[in-house]
N, C-alpha and C positions, 0 to 999 in steps of 0.2 A: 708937500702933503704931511699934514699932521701924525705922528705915529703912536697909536693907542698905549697907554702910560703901562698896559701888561704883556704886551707884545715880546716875542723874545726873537731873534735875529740867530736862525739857524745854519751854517754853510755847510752843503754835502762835500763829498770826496771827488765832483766832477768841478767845484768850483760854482756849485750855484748855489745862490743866497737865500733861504725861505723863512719868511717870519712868522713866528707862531704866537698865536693868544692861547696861554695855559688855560683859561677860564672855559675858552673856547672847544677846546679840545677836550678837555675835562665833557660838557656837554653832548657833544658827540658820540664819545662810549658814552655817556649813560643812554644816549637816545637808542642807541645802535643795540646795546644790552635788552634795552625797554622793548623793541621792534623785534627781535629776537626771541624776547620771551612772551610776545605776546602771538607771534608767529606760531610758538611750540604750542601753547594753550586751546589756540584756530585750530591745530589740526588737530587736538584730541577733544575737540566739541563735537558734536555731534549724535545721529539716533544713535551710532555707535561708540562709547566714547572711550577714549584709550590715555591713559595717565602721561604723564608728561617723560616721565621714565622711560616707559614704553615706546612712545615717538624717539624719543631722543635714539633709542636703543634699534629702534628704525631704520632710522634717519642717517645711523652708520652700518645699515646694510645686515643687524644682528634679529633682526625681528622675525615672527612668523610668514606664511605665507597671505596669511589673512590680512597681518595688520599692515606687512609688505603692499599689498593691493590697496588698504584704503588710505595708509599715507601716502605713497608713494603715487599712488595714478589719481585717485579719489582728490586730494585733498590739498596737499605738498603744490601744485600749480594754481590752484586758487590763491592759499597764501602768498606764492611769487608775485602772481601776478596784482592782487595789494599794495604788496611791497612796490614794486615795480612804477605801479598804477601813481600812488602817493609820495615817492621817491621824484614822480613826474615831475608832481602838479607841483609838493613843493619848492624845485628848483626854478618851473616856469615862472612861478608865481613871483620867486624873489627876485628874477631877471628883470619882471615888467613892473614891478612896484620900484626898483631900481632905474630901470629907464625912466621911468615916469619921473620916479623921486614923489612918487604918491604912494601913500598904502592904502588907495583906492584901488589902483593900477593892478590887477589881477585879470586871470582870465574871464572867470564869472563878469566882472563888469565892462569887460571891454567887446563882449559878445561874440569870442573866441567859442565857450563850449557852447551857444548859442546856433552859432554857424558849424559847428560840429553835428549837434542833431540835426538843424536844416538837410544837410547832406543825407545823414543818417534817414529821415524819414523820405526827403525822395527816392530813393532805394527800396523802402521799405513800402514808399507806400503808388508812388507811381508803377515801380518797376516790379515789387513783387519778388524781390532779390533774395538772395541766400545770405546765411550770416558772412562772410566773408565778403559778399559783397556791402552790406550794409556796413562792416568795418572800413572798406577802402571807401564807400559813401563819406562815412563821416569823418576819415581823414584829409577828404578831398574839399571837404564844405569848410573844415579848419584852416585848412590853408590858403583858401581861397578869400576867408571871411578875414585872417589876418592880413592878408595882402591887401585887403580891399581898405582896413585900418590904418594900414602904413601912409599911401596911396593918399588917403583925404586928408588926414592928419600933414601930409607934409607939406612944410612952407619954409623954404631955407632952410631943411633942417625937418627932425619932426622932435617938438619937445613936448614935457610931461604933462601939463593941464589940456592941451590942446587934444592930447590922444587919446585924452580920457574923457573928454568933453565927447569925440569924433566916435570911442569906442562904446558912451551908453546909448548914443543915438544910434549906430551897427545894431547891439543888443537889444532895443525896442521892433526896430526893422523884422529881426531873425526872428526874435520872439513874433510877431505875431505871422509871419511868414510860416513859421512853427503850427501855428495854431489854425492858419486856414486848409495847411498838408492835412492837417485832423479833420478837419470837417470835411474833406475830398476822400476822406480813407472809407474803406467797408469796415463792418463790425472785429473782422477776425482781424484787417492789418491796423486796424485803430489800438484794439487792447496789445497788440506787438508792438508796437510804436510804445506806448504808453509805456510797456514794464522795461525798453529798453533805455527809454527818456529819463525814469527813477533813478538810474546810476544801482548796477550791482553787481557783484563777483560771482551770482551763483553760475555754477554750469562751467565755469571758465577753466580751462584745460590748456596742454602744452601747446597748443596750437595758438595760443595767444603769448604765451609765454615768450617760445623766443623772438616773434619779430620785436617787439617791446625791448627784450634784452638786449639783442643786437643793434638796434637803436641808441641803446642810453648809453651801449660800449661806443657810439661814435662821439654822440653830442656832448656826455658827460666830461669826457675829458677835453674836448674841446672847447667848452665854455668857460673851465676851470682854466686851461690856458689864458682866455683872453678876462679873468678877473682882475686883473690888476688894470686892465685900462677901462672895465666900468669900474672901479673903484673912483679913481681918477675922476672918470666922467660926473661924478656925484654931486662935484668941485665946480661944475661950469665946461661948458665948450671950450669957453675961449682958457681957460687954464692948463685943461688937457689938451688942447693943440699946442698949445706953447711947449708942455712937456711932451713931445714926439709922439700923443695918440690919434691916429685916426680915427677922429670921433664917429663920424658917419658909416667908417666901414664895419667899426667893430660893432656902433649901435644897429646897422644892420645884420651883421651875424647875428648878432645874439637876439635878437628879437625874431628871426628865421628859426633860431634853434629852442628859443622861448615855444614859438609858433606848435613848430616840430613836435615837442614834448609834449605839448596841452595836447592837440590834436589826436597822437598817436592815445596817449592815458585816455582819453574820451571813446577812442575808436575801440578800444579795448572791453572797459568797463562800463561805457554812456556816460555822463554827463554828469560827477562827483561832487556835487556844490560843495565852494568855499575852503575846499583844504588847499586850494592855491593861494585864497586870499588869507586865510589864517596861519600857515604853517613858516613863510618870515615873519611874520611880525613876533610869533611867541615864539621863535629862535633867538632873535632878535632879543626881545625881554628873558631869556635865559642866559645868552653870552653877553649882554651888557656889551656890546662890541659896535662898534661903526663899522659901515661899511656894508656890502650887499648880505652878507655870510652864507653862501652860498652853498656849501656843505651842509651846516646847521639845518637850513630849510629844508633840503633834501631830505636828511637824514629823519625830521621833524616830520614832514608830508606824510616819508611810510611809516613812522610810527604810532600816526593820528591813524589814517585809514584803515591798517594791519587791527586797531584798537578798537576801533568803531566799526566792524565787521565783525569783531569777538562781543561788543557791546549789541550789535544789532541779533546774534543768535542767542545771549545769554541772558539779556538785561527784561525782556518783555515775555517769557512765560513760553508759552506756547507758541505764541503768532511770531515769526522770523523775521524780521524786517527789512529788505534792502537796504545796504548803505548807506545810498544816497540820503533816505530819509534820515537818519543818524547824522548824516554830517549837514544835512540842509537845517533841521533846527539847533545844533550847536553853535554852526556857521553863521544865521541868521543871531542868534544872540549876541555872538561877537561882533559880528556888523552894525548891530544897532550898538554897543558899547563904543564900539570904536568910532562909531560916527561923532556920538557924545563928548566922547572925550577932543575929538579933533572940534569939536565945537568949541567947547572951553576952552580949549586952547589958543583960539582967533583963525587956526589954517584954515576953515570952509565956513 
């Protein structure tokens, strides 16, 4: 395997080797700085607004009782769960654009958040469920819709045009499965369906927060372990089996923990168009780096979303806009760029 000409070859104190991309790193604190200050901004927006000073001064426990209450319970879990939410999709996103080895390969097209709202709306609209149940809904239809991906998609193997051929046809499926749950719905569980389908943070509190966190404390570092053998994988099957990877086993973890990720950030927030598909690619074009980068996108995810949640309360006046709307016409812009460019290129 090739080793990127800025890489630098670090060995700790227990005897293990990790190689680092200054470039790469470098981007990470800024993303991570960027995601932070745009987090501190989030919480001092609003009909009450409180200066960034102020939060901060919060935020370590020095503040008033007032501002105690609306950073602290008000506000402070919303932003987590942003973070959180965008932290998802990013990592998911770079998993399955990896597997695939398409940067088509994201959730949105593979009809992951698709079958996320499937789930979500039978809940919502057969059963009449509470929010908690509409959340296990639509982690249940995620999982289920990736499994069903995997599943068709496989044939010796499941490789990258095939899953992504296997996953728009999933996504036409769900989508209109989606859309006849609507026309079975009554007026009150149609317009709930509808505002939970937009994708948005509002309302979202610690009760989302930690299964999310507790989540990403398993998967995160577990995917991070096995980056070195999708690394690998990028290279061919049959190269990485040669060099001792179990291609099958770890492209099935990781595509379970891809699954995981999309799923749960969906069940959270609804249904966030395209910071999956956009947040590696322009990690990607920031670290100039080969390879999944797998942090970068992370990092990248929550600081799109954390940003287009401050852009969706501050940029249009009075009218507040959910998220989702914010990132579904950015997302779509970059889609159609990115389709272009993969045109002229000769890839599609």
């Amino acid at each position: 395997m090739k080793t990127h000409p800025r890489s630098r070859a670090v060995r700790t104190p227990g005897g293990l080797s990790v190689r680092l991309d200054p470039r790469a790193l470098t981007v990470v604190v800024l993303l991570l700085v960027a995601a932070c200050a745009a987090g501190v901004a989030l919480i001092g927006t609003g009909d009450a607004e409180i200066p960034a000073a102020d939060v901060l001064r919060t935020l370590a426990g020095n503040g008033t009782a007032y501002q105690d209450f609306i950073v602290n319970e008000l506000r402070l879990p919303r932003v987590l769960v942003g973070l959180l939410v965008g932290a998802s999709l990013g990592l998911g996103g770079a998993l399955f654009q990896s597997i695939s080895r398409n940067p088509l390969g994201s959730p949105d097209v593979l009809g992951l958040s698709q079958g996320s709202t499937a789930g979500a709306l039978i809940v919502i609209v057969l059963l009449s469920g509470s929010a908690s149940q509409v959340t296990v809904g639509a982690l249940a239809g995620g999982l289920a819709t990736g499994l069903a991906v995997y599943l068709l998609a496989w044939k010796q193997g499941v490789h990258g045009y095939r899953m992504v051929l296997v996953g728009i046809g999933v996504n036409a499926v769900m989508t209109a499965v989606n859309g006849y749950l609507l026309t079975k719905a009554d007026l009150v569980d149609a317009a709930r369906a509808v505002v939970w389908m937009t994708g948005s943070l509002n309302g979202r509190d610690w009760a989302q927060v930690w299964p999310l966190l507790a989540l990403c404390a398993v998967l995160v570092p577990l995917v991070l372990v096995n980056a070195r053998g999708l690394r690998m994988m990028e290279m061919g099957d049959d190269i990485s089996h040669a060099l001792g990877v179990r291609v099958q086993w770890v492209r099935l973890l990781l595509m379970v923990s891809a699954v995981l990720l999309t799923a749960a950030a969906t069940a959270a927030a609804g249904p966030v168009s395209f910071v999956a598909l956009t947040a590696p690619q322009l990690a990607r074009r920031l670290t100039r780096s080969p390879g999944p980068n797998l942090v970068p996108s992370l990092c990248m995810g929550a600081t799109l979303l954390v940003a287009a949640d401050w852009a969706s309360q501050r940029a249009f006046g009075a009218d507040q806009l959910p998220v989702g709307v914010v990132t579904g016409v950015l997302g779509g812009a970059y889609l159609l760029w990115l389709l272009v460019t993969e045109r002229r290129a000769g890839r599609i």
